[in-house]
N, C-alpha and C positions, 0 to 999 in steps of 0.2 A: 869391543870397547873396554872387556876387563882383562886385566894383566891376568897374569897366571899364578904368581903369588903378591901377597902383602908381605914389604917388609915390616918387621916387626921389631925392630931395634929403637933401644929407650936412650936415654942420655945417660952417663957413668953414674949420676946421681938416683937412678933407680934401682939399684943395689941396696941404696940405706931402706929407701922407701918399702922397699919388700919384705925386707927383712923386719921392720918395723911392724910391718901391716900383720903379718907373723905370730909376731909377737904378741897384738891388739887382739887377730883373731882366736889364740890358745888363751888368753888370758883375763875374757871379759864371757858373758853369756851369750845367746843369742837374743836379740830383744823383738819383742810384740808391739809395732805401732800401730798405729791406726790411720784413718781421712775418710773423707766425707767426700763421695761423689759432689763436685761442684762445675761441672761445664759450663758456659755461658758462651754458646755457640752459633752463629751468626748463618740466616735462610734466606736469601733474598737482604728484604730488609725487617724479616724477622728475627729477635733474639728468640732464644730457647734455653730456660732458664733453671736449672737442676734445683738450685735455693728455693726459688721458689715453688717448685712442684714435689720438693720431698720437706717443704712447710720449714727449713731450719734457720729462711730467714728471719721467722719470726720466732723463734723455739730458745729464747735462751738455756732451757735448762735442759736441753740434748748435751750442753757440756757436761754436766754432773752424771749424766749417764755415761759420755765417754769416761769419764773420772773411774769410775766404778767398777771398768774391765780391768786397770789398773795399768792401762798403757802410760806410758809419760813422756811419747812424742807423737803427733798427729799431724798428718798435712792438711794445711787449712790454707780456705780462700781471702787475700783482699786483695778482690781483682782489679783490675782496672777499669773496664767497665762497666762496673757497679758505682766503684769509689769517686769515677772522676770522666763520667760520660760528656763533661762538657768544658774539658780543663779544669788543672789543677787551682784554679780560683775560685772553682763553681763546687769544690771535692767535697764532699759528706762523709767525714768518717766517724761518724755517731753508733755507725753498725760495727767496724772494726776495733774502735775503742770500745764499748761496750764488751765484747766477746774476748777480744786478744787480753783483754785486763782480767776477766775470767778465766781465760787459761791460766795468765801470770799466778792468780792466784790459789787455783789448783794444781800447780805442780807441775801442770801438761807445757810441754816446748814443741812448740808451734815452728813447722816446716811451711813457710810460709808461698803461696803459690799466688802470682798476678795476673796471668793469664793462662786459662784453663781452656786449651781448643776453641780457643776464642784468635777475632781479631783484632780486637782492642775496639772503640768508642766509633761513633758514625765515620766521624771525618778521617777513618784511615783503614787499613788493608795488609793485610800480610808480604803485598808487593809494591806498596809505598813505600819510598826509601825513608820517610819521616816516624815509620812506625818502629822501628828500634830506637832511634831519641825520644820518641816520645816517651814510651816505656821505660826508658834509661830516667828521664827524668821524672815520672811516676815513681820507680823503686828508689830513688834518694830520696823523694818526699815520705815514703815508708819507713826506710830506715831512721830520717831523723823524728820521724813522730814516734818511734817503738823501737829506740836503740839501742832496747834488752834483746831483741829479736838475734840470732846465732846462724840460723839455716834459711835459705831461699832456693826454691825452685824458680826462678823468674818467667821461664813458659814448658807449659806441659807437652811432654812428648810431640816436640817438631817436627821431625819427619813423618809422625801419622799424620800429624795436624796440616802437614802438608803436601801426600797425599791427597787426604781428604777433601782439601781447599783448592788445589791445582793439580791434581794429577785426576781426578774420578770425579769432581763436579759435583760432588755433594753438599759442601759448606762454601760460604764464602771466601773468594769472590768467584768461585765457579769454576775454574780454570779446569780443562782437560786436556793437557799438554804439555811436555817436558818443559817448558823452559818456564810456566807459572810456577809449576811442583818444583824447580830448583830455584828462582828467585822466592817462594817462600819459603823455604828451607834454609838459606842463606837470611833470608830477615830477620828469622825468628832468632837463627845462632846468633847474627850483629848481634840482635836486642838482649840476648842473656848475658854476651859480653860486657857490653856499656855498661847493663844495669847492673852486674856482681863489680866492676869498676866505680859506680855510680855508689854503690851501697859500701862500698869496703872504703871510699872515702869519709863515709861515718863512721864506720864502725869495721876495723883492719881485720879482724878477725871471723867474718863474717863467712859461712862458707856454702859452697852450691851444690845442689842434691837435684842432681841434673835426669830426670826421668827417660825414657823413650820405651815402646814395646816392642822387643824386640821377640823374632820367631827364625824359624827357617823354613827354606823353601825346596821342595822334593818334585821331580821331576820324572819323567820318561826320558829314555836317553835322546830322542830328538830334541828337547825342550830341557835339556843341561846347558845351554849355555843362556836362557833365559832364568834359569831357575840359580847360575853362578853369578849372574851381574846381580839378582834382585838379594842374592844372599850378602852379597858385596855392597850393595847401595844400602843394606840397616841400619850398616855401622856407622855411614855419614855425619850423624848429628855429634856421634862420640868424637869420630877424627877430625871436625871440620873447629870442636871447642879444645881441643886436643895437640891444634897444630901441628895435624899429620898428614893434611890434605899438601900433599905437594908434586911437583911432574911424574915423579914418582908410585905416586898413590894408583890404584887400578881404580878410581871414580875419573881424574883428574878430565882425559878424553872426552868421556863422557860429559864433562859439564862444562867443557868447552866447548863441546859440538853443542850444545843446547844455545849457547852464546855468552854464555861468562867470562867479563876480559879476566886476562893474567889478573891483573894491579887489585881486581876482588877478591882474588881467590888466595892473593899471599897477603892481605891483607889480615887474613885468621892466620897466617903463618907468623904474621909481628905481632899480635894480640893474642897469642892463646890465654886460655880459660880450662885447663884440666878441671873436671868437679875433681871436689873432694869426698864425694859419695856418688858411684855412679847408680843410679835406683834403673833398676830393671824391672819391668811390667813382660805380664806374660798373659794370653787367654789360651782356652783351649782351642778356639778357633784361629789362632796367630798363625800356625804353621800351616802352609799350603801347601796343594799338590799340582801340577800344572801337566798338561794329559792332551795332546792333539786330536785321541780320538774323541770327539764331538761327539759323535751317537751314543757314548755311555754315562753322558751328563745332560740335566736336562737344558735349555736353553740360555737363561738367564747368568748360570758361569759360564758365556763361552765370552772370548776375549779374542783381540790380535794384535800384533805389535808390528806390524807390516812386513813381515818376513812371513810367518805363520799365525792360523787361528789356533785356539787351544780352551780348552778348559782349564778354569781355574777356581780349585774347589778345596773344603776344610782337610786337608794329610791326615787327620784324624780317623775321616769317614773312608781313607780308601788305603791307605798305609798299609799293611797288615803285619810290619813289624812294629808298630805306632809310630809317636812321635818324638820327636825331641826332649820335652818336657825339660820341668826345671832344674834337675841337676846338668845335663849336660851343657846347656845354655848360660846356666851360673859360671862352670867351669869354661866355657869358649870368653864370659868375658875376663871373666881372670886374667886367662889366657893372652887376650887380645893389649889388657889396659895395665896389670895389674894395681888396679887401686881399690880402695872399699867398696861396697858391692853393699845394696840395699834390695830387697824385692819393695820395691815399691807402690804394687797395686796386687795384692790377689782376691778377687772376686772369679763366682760361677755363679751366672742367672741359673739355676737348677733345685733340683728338691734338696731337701734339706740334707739328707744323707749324702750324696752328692755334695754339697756344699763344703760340708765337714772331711770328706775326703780330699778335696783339693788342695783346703788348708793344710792338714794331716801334711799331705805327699809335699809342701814346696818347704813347709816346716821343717822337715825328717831329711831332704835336701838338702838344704843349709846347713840343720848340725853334721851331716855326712861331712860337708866342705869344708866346713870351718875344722871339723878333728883331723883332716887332709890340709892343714895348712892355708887354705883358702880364706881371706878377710872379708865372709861375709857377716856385716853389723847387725841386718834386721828384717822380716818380713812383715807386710802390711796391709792386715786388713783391712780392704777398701770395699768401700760404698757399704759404709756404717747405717749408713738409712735406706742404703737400695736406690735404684737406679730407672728412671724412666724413660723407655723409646731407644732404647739403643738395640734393641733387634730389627730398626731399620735406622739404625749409626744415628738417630735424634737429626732426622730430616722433616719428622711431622711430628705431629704432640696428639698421638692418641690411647695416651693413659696405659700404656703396657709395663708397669709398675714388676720390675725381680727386685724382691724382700734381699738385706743383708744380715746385719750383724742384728740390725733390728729390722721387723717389721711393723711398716705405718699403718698397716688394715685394718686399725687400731679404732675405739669406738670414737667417733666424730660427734663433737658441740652442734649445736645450733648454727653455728659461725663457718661449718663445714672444718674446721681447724681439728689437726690431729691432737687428741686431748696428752698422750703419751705412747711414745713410740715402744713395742712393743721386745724385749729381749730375745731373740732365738736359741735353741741348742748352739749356735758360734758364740753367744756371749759367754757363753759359760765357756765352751774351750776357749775363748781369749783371756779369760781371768787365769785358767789354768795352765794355758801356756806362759801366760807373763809371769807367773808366780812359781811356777814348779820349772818351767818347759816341756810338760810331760800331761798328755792326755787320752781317757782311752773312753768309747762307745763300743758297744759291738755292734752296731753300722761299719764303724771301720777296719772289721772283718775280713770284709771282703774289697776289692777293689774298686775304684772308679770306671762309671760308663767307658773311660775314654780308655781300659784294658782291657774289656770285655768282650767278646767277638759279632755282639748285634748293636755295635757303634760301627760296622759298615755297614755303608747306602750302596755303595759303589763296587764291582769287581773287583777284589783286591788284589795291590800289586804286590808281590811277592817281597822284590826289592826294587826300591827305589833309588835312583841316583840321587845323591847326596846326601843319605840317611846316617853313611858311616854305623857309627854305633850307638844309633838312634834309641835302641830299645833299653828302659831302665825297669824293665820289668819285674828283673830277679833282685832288682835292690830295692825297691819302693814299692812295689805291690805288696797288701798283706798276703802272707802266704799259711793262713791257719788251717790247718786239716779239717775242721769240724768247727766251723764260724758257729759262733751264736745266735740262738735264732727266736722267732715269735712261736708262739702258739697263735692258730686262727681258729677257731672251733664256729659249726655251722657251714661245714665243707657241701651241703648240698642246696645251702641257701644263695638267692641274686647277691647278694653283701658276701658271704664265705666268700663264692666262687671269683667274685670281681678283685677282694682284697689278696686272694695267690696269682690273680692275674698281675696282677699292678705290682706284688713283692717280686715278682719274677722279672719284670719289666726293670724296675728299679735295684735290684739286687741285693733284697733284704730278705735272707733266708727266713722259712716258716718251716710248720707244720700244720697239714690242713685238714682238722678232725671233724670227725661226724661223732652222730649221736651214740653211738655203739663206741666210739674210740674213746669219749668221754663228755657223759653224761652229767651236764653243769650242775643236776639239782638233787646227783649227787655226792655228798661228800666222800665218798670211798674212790668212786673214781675220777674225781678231781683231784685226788689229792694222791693219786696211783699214777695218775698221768702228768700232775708236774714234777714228783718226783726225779720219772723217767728221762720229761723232756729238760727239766730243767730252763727254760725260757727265759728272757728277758722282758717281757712284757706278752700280754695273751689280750689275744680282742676278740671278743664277744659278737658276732654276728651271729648265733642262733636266734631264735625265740618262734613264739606264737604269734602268725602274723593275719589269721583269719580273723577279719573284725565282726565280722556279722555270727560266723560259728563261735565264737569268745562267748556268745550272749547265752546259747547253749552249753558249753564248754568252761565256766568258769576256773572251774579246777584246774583242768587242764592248762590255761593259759595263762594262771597263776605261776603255774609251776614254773613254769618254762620263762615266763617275763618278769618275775619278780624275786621269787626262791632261788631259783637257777644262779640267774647273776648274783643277789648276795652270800650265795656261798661261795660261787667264783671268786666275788668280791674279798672276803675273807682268805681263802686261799695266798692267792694274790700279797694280802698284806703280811701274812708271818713270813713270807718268803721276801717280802721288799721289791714284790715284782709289779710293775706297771701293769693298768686295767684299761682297757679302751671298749667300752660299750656304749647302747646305741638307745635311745630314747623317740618320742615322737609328737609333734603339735597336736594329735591326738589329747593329748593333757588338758589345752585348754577347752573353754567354752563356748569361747569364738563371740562373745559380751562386749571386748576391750576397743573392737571396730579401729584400731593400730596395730601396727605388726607387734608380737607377742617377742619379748625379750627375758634375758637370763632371771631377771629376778622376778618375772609378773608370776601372781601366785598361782598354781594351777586349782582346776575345776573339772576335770574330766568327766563325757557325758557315758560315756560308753566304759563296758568289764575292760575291751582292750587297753584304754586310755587308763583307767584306775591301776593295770597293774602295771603299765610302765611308769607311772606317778610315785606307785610304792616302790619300783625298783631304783626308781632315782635316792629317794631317801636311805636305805635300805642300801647302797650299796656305796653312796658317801659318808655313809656313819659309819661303817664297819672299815672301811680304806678311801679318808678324805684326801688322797693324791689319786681317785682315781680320776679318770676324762670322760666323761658321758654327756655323748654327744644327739643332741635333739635334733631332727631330720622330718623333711617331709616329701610323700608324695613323689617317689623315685622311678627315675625313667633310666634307660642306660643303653648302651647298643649290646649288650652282650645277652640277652635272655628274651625270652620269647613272649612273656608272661607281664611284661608292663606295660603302664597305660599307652604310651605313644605306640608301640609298637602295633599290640593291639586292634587301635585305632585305625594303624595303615591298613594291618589286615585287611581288617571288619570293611573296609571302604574299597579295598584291590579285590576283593570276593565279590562286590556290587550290591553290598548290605548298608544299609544306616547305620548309624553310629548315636546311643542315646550315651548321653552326658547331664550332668549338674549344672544348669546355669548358673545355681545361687549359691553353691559353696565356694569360697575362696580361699587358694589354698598359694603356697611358694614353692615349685615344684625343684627338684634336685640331682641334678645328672649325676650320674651314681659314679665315674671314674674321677669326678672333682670333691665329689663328699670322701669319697675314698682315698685323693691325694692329698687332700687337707687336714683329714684326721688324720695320715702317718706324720704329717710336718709337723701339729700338734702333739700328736704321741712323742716323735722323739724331742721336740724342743722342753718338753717335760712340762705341760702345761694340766690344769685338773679342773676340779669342778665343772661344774655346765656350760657346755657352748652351743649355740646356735650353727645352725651351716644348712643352708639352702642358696638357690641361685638366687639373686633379690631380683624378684618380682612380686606381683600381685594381682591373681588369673583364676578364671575362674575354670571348673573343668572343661565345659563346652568350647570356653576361648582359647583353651590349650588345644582339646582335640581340634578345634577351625585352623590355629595356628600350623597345626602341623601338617592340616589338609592342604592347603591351601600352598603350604613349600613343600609337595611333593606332586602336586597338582591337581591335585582332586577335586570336586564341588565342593566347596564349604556347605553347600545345603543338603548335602548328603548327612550331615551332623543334625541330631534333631536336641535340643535345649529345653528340657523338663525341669520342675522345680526337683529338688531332693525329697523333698516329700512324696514324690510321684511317684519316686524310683522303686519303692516297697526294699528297702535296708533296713534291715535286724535292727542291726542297734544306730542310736543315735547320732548324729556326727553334728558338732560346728562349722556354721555357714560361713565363718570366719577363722581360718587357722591360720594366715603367715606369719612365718617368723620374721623377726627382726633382729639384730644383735645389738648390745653392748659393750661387747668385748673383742668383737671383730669382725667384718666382713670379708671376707677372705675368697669366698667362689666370684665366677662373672657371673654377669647377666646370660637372664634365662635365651634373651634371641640367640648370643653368642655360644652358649650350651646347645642348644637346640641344632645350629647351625654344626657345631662337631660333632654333633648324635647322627646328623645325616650323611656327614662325610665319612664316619665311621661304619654306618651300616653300606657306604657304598652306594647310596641313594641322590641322582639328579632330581631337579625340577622335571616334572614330567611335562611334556609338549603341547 
């Protein structure tokens, strides 16, 4: 079905055009936009509403945050239906006038988007042929109600969107079969036509910032000529607004044998629509690999196209020269269109450090291209508020919230409403790329997961058919002999040991000291060993963790909990070097009978609790940027020595199991307190934070919890008051935490559930 090459010949008039473009791109910056995840994506006859579950349709003043990174264009929603679910007679734009008159008046220029992987209002469909009119006459009523407006997207990336809607049965209307995926792919281009037609009769000057996500597709050499049409069909939405679909085109067969007469298809030949900005979207999972052996993938990628089955799985996880990535993909569309050139979506659901790298690498892209003669205008920070349910594509609404430029985890009203959306380490690289273009962390040191050699799942393949000169390694990887790195001190503690696991995991170089390498409490050799390491920031998981022995040992647990840290602390400060240490619900009294939050004042019953009390003080007075972080009640799979673990033992050996009925505590899976406080540490966040998994449990109902999903008799657990139990010192019948500043971990079931899948533990029989 695909020809062997595309021609690629422009009309005599693309001479001026390039050479212009040229010019634009040596002679202007690269610019920082931004947008705001806004899907409103059709299940059935459910919507699925991004506005609404990242709260911004009610959030006026997330514009004045966007203001503040200092972008001054963002692609924004007024969709269709939102604005006009029931015709434009019945249209409410109280939400769009209210907002777009807020950007007018910040400065911000609104890239205006109407349908967003949407199918527009009940009464129509992505393979209704009224849904392009329809839309068409929706974006004229836009343009004349806001006829300062300059850029429109009319529909976001079509060929996913259709896909998605006809080809894999995921969105509405369902469709799994070529010829729904090419009648909605053909609707969606009508409708951007009519409607940049539609719109430029208001306002001539009006221009389209035409998105799509584009990737490439790698192959086994059996599964090259599947892997050469799906590379071939990406380009569709660009040639079909392009006027380049014609007998010609290597799609053209293809979309005739589905059933497309001629008279449709040269219909986009008398009406092209070139954008005037092609916005290219890219994820790290875009580019695929397609694989017939079946046995080295698990079930759920295998696929068939009636000729062969195959696997089809992320190029990322099995490549081993990687992938494509954004500069060679900038340059093939160059290549392809030559016209301006936007990234118009870069987001990564990932840890923060991650996050910051991805940016980094599409950034550092572009100005490569652009000083290579390349007219690329801008990359775009997208899902400014973070994005919900798309790690199964927003097919179901089960709250799987990846944070962006901000996160929402932010402390919640009464009203359940995000009080303010919370700035990340990316906001500050966004202010410093729009203002400088130039940003540096030492996170991005080192490379991205998707460089690193334990981003394969799968047997790698050596080389891949169609990868060409896929790898951008030696140009966009950092290459620093001696990255910059943390200190972790408390190298033999559950917290030391978990937090080198996890910097190893994520690729945030350390050093992981013991108490002999350097002893917190004292000054000679804290200040002999930052010298040497020189650090970026140093986290504190040592201390005195025996609560009952504290009561004997006062001195001792002084030292180590309270002195310790505030000389650290100090240390830390003459140097400008970031603090991340570790506090305990131990503080309170357990009186308050509400979960215990950042400002409730402490009361500590016990020596332990008094000296992590004074080390809180004590170590924000000597360096008020440092993070010290309150925790409780740690469980984890990696250490033999906590409570859940324990528990199993104590019950797999055919012993009872005594527990606290009456103390309540918020217990805290040690790999989520430990990846919340590196997101915290590098987003540069200080003072007191809370982080526990929210709940509210008591010990015995933790240990029955855990028997009970591993299989064991819950009455094998025996339930004593705490005063039974004969504990040294004191403790609060009531410790959970609570935050005001953010909730950030899951739920304790949800923790619990990866603590067993981690230790490799089924339900027992």
């Amino acid at each position: 079905m695909v020809r062997a090459a595309l021609n690629k010949e422009f009309s005599v008039n693309n001479s001026e055009l390039i050479q212009n473009s040229k010019f634009k791109a040596q002679s202007s910056k690269l610019e920082m936009w931004a947008g705001v995840e806004c899907t409103v994506n059709r299940v059935g006859n459910e919507y699925f509403n991004q506005l609404e579950r990242n709260g911004h349709k009610t959030r006026l003043d997330d514009l004045d945050l966007f203001a503040e990174l200092g972008v001054r264009s963002l692609r924004y929603p007024v969709l269709w239906e939102l604005i006009a679910p029931a015709g434009l007679e019945n249209a409410d734009w109280s939400w769009a006038d209210e907002r777009l008159g807020r950007l007018q008046a910040l400065g911000i220029s609104p890239i205006v988007g109407l349908v967003h992987h949407g199918s527009g209002p009940y009464h129509t469909s992505l393979v209704d042929r009224t849904f392009a009119s329809g839309l068409a006459e929706f974006a004229r009523a836009v343009a004349e109600r806001y006829p300062w407006v300059e850029r429109y997207t009319p529909v976001n990336e079509p060929l996913t969107t259709a896909r998605f809607s006809g080809l894999y049965g995921h969105w509405y209307p369902h469709g799994r079969d070529n010829l729904t995926f090419v009648r909605a792919l053909l609707t969606q281009c009508r409708a951007i036509i009519l409607s940049m037609q539609a719109i430029r009769q208001v306002n001539p000057g009006a221009q389209l910032i035409q998105t799509e996500d584009l990737c490439k597709v790698f192959s086994t050499p059996l599964m090259a000529y599947q892997a050469e049409f799906e590379n071939e069909r990406r380009w569709l939405s660009f040639d079909l607004l392009c006027g380049r679909v014609n007998r010609d085109h290597p799609m053209w067969e293809y979309l005739r044998w589905t059933g497309i007469p001629e008279v449709e298809l040269e219909w986009f030949l008398e009406n092209s629509c070139p954008p005037d900005t092609i916005g290219m979207n890219h994820y790290l999972t875009s580019d695929r690999f397609l694989d017939e052996r079946l046995e080295l993938y698990p079930h759920w990628t295998h696929g068939r196209n009636g000729r062969h089955q195959y696997a089809d799985v992320e190029a990322v996880r099995v490549c081993a020269e990687g992938i494509a990535g954004p500069y060679i993909l900038i340059e093939e569309v160059w290549e392809r269109y030559k016209l301006p050139i936007a990234v118009t979506e870069v987001h990564h659901g990932c840890t923060r450090e991650e996050q910051l790298r991805w940016v980094k690498e599409v950034w550092d892209a572009a100005v490569c291209l652009r000083s290579e003669g390349v007219d690329v205008r801008a990359i775009t920070a997208w899902s400014l508020l973070g994005s919900y349910d798309w790690d199964s594509l927003v097919t179901r609404s089960v709250g799987r919230y990846e944070s962006g430029v901000f996160d929402l985890r932010s402390h919640c009203g009464d009203s359940g409403e995000v009080s303010k959306p919370r700035p990340t380490a990316l906001a500050r690289m966004l202010r410093e790329l729009a203002r400088s273009g130039t940003y540096d962390h030492p996170v991005l040191d080192v490379p991205g997961w998707w460089h690193r050699p334990h981003r394969l799942l799968y047997p790698p393949v050596l080389r891949c058919c169609g990868d060409g000169e896929n790898s951008q390694k030696s140009k966009f990887s950092p290459a620093q002999e001696i990255p910059r790195s943390l200190v972790i001190v408390g190298a033999k503690g559950t917290l030391g040991q978990a937090f080198a696991r996890i910097c190893e995991i994520r690729g945030i170089p350390y050093h992981l000291l013991c108490r002999q390498q350097m002893d917190i409490a004292d000054p000679v050799a804290v200040d002999r060993a930052m010298t040497e390491l020189q650090p970026w920031a140093v986290i504190n998981a040592a201390g005195y963790v025996r609560v009952d022995d504290a009561e004997r040992e006062e001195n001792a647990c002084l030292r180590e909990n309270a002195i310790g840290p505030a000389i650290l602390a100090d240390a830390c400060a003459k140097r400008g070097v970031g603090l991340l240490t570790f506090s305990s619900d131990l503080v309170f009294d357990g009186t308050r009978g509400a979960p215990y939050v950042e400002s409730n004042a402490v009361a500590p019953l016990n020596v332990y609790g008094r000296s992590k009390a004074e080390a809180e003080v004590r170590v924000l007075k000597v360096h008020p940027s440092s993070l010290v972080v309150r925790t409780s009640a740690f469980f984890g799979p990696w250490d033999e020595y906590n409570f859940l673990t324990v528990v199993l033992r104590t019950l797999a050996s055919g012993q009872p199991f005594v527990a606290a009925a009456d103390a309540i505590v918020s217990p805290t899976y040690v790999p989520d307190l430990v990846n919340a406080s590196l997101d915290l540490l590098i987003d540069g966040e200080f003072g007191l934070w809370h982080l526990a998994n929210p709940s509210e449990i008591s010990w015995a109902d933790l240990a029955r919890l855990a028997a009970k999903q591993a299989g064991f008799d819950v009455a094998q657990i025996e339930a004593r008051p705490i005063q039974a139990l004969s504990l040294l010192a004191p403790r609060p019948t009531y410790s959970v935490l609570g935050s005001e500043r953010g909730v950030l971990l899951p739920s304790l079931e949800n923790a619990i559930d990866r603590y067993f899948q981690e230790k490799g533990l089924g339900v027992r029989g």
